[in-house]
C-alpha positions as CSV (number, residue, x, y, z in Angstrom):
1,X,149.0,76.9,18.4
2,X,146.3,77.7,20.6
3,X,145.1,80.4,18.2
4,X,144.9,77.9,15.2
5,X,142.8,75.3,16.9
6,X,140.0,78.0,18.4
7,X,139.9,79.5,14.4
8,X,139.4,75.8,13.3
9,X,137.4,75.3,15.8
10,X,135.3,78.4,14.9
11,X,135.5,77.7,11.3
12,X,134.0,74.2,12.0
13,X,131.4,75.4,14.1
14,X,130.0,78.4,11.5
15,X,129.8,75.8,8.5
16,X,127.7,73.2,10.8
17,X,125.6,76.1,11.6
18,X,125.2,76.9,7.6
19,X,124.9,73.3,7.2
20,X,122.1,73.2,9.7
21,X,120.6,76.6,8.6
22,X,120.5,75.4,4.8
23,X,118.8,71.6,6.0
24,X,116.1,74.1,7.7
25,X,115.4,75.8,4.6
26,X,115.9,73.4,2.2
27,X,113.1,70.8,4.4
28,X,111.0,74.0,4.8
29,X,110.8,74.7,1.5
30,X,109.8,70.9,0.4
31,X,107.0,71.0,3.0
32,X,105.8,74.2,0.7
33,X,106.3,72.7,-2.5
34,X,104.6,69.5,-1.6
35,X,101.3,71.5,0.3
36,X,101.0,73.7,-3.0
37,X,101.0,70.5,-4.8
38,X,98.8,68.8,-2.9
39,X,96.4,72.2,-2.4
40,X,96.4,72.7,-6.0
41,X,95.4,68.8,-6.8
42,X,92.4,69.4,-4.6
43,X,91.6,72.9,-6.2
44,X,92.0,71.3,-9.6
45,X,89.3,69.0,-8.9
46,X,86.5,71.5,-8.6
47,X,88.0,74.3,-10.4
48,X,89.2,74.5,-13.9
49,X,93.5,74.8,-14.6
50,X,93.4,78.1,-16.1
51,X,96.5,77.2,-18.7
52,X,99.2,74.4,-18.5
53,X,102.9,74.9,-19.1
54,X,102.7,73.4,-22.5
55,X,100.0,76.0,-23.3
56,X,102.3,78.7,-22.8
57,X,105.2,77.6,-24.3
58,X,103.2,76.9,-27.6
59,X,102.0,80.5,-26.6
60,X,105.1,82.0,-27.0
61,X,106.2,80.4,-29.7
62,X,103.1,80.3,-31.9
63,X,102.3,84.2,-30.4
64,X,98.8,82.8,-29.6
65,X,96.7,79.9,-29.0
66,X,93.2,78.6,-29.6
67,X,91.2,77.2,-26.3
68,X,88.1,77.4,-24.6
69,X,86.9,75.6,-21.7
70,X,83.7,73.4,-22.2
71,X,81.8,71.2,-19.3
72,X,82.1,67.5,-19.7
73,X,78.0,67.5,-20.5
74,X,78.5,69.5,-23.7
75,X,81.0,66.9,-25.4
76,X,78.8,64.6,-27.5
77,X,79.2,60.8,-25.4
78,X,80.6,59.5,-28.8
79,X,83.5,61.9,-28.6
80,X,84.0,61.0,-24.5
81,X,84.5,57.5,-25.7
82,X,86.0,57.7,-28.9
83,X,89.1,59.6,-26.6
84,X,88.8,56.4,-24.0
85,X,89.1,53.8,-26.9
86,X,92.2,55.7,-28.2
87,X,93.9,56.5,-25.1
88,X,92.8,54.4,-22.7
89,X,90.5,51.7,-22.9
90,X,90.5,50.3,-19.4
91,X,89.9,53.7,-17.9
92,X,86.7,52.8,-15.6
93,X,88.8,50.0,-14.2
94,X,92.0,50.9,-13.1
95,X,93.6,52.8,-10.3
96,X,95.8,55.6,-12.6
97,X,98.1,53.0,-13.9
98,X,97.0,50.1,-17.0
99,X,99.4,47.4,-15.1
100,X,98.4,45.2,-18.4
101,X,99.4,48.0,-20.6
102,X,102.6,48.5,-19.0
103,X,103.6,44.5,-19.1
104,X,102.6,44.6,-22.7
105,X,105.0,47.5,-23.5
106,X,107.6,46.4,-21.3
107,X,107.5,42.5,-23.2
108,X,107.5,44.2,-26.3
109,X,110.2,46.0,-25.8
110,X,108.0,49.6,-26.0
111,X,108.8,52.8,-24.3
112,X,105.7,54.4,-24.9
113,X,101.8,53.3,-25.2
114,X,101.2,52.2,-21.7
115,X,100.3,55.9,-20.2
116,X,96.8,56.2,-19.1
117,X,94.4,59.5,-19.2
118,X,95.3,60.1,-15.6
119,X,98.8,60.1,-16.0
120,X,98.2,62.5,-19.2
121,X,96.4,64.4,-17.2
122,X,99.1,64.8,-14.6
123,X,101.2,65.5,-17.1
124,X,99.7,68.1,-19.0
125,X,98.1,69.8,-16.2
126,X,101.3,69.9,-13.4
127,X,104.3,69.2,-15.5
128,X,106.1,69.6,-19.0
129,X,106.4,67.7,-21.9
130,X,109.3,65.7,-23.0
131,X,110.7,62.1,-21.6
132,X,113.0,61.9,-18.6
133,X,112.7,60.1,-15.3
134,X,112.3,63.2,-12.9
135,X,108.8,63.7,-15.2
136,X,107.9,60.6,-14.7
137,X,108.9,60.0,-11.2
138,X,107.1,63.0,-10.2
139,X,104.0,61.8,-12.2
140,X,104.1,58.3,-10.6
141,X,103.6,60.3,-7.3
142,X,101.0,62.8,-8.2
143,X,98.4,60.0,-10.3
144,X,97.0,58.2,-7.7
145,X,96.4,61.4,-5.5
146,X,94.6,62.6,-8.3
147,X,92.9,59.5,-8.6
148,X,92.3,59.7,-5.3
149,X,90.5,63.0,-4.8
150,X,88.7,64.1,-8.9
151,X,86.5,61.7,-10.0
152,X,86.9,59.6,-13.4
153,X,84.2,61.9,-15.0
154,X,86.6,65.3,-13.7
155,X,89.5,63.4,-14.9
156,X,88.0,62.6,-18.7
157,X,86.6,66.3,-18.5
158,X,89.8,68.2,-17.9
159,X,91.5,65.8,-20.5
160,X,89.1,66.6,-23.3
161,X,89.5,70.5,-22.2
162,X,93.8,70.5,-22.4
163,X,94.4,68.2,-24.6
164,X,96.4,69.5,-27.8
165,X,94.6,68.4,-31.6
166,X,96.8,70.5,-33.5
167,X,99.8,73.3,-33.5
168,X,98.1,75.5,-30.5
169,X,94.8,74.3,-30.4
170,X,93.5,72.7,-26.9
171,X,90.8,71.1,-26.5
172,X,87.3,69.5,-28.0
173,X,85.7,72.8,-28.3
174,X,88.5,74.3,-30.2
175,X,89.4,71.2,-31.6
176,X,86.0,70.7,-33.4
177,X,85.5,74.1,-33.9
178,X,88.8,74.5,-36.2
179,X,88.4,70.9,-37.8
180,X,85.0,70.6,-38.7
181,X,82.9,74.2,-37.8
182,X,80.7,72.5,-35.2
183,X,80.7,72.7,-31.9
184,X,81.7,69.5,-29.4
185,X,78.2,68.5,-28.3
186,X,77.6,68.0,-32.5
187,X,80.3,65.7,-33.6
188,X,79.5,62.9,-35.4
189,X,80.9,58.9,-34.6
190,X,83.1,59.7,-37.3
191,X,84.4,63.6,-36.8
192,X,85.2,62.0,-33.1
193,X,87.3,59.4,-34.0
194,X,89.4,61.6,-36.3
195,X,89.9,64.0,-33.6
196,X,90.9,61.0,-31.3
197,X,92.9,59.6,-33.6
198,X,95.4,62.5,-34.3
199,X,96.1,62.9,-30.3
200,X,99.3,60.9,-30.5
201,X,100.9,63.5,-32.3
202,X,98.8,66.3,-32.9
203,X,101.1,68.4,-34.8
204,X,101.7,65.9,-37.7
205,X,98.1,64.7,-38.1
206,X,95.2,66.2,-39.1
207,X,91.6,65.4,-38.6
208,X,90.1,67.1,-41.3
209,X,92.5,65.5,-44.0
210,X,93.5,62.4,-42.9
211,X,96.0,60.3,-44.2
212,X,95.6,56.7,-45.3
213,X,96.8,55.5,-41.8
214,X,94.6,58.0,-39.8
215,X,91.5,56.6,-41.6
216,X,91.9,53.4,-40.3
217,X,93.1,54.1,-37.0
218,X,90.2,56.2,-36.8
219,X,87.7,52.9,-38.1
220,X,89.4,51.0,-35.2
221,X,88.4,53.9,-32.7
222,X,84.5,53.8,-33.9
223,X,84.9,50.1,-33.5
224,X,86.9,50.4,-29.6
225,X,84.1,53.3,-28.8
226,X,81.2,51.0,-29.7
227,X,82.8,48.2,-28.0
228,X,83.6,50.1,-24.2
229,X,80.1,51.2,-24.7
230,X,78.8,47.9,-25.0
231,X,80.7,46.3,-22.2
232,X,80.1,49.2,-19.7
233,X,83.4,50.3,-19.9
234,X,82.5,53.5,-20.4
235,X,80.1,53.2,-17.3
236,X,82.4,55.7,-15.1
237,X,82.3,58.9,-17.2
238,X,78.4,58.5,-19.2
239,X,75.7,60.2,-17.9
């Protein structure tokens, strides 16, 4: 009898020592993954992402992609705020989150539209693609440290530079290379539009043969980009 309670005993006492072994590890570890994270936000903000995760997957499923990384002062101004109008409107003025944007969505009943350049940013830079609430809870954390340490001008720059405007092509420089032959600091009111216009879903739009629809979502962008210019909403990211 004796015998039976020292081996329960014993048996108790090794799995509170895995327990306690495994809490170590397991607390160790998030202290890692959360100093990488926060290491690689401040890296990020003075040094360029070299490729995202939804780079690479299109990389191995397309067997190549098209990108090039081009400073924020060789994007023609029309094309920083044409992206702004279209994506974001209200970027000079809020903290990461459009709380407006958000209320709108929510009171009409919409799951998408209310995600700011900073969150996209986030997203597209430290995360994957798709909807589910680890993604977003994990994005919620990370977009007002990123706020926080890159400026609105790094943030717009880094957007413009990962951003996808059709199957495997990221960014303005590839972007307006493959839509119109020109490079980014050449695009016209209107070539900068189009390419804003077909970032909602890249893969089904085209800038260079737009549809009915993308023609006058891309009027409403010239009109938006004119508009934040005029109000100084654009005031943040201009030179």
């Amino acid at each position: 009898m004796a015998n039976k309670k020292a081996l329960k005993k014993k048996k108790q006492s090794w799995f509170k020592d895995q327990w306690l072994r495994l809490r170590y590890w397991l607390r160790r570890s998030l202290v890692w993954f959360v100093s990488l994270i926060i290491l690689s936000v401040l890296l990020f903000s003075v040094v360029n992402p070299p490729i995202t995760m939804t780079m690479l997957g299109e990389k191995r499923r397309l067997g190549q992609i098209d990108k090039e990384w081009v400073p924020i002062e060789a994007v023609a101004p029309v094309m920083r705020r044409s992206v702004v109008a279209a994506e974001d409107a209200n970027f000079c003025l809020h903290w990461g989150f459009d709380m407006k944007a958000i209320r709108a969505a929510l009171d009409e009943g919409r799951g998408r539209g209310a995600s700011t350049i900073s969150q996209q940013v986030v997203k597209n830079v430290y995360l994957w693609q798709g909807r589910n609430w680890t993604r977003k809870a994990i994005e919620a954390l990370l977009t007002p440290l990123v706020e926080l340490t890159w400026s609105k001008r790094r943030i717009l720059e880094v957007y413009l530079n990962v951003a996808e405007f059709d199957e495997g092509v990221f960014g303005v420089e590839a972007a307006a290379r493959h839509y119109f032959g020109v490079g980014p600091e050449a695009l016209s009111a209107v070539q900068a539009a189009r390419l804003a216009a077909v970032l909602p879903n890249p893969k089904n739009r085209s800038a260079s043969k737009p549809s009915t629809a993308l023609r006058k979502r891309s009027n409403s962008i010239l009109d938006g980009a004119a508009t934040i210019r005029n109000d100084t909403r654009s005031r943040c990211f201009e030179d």
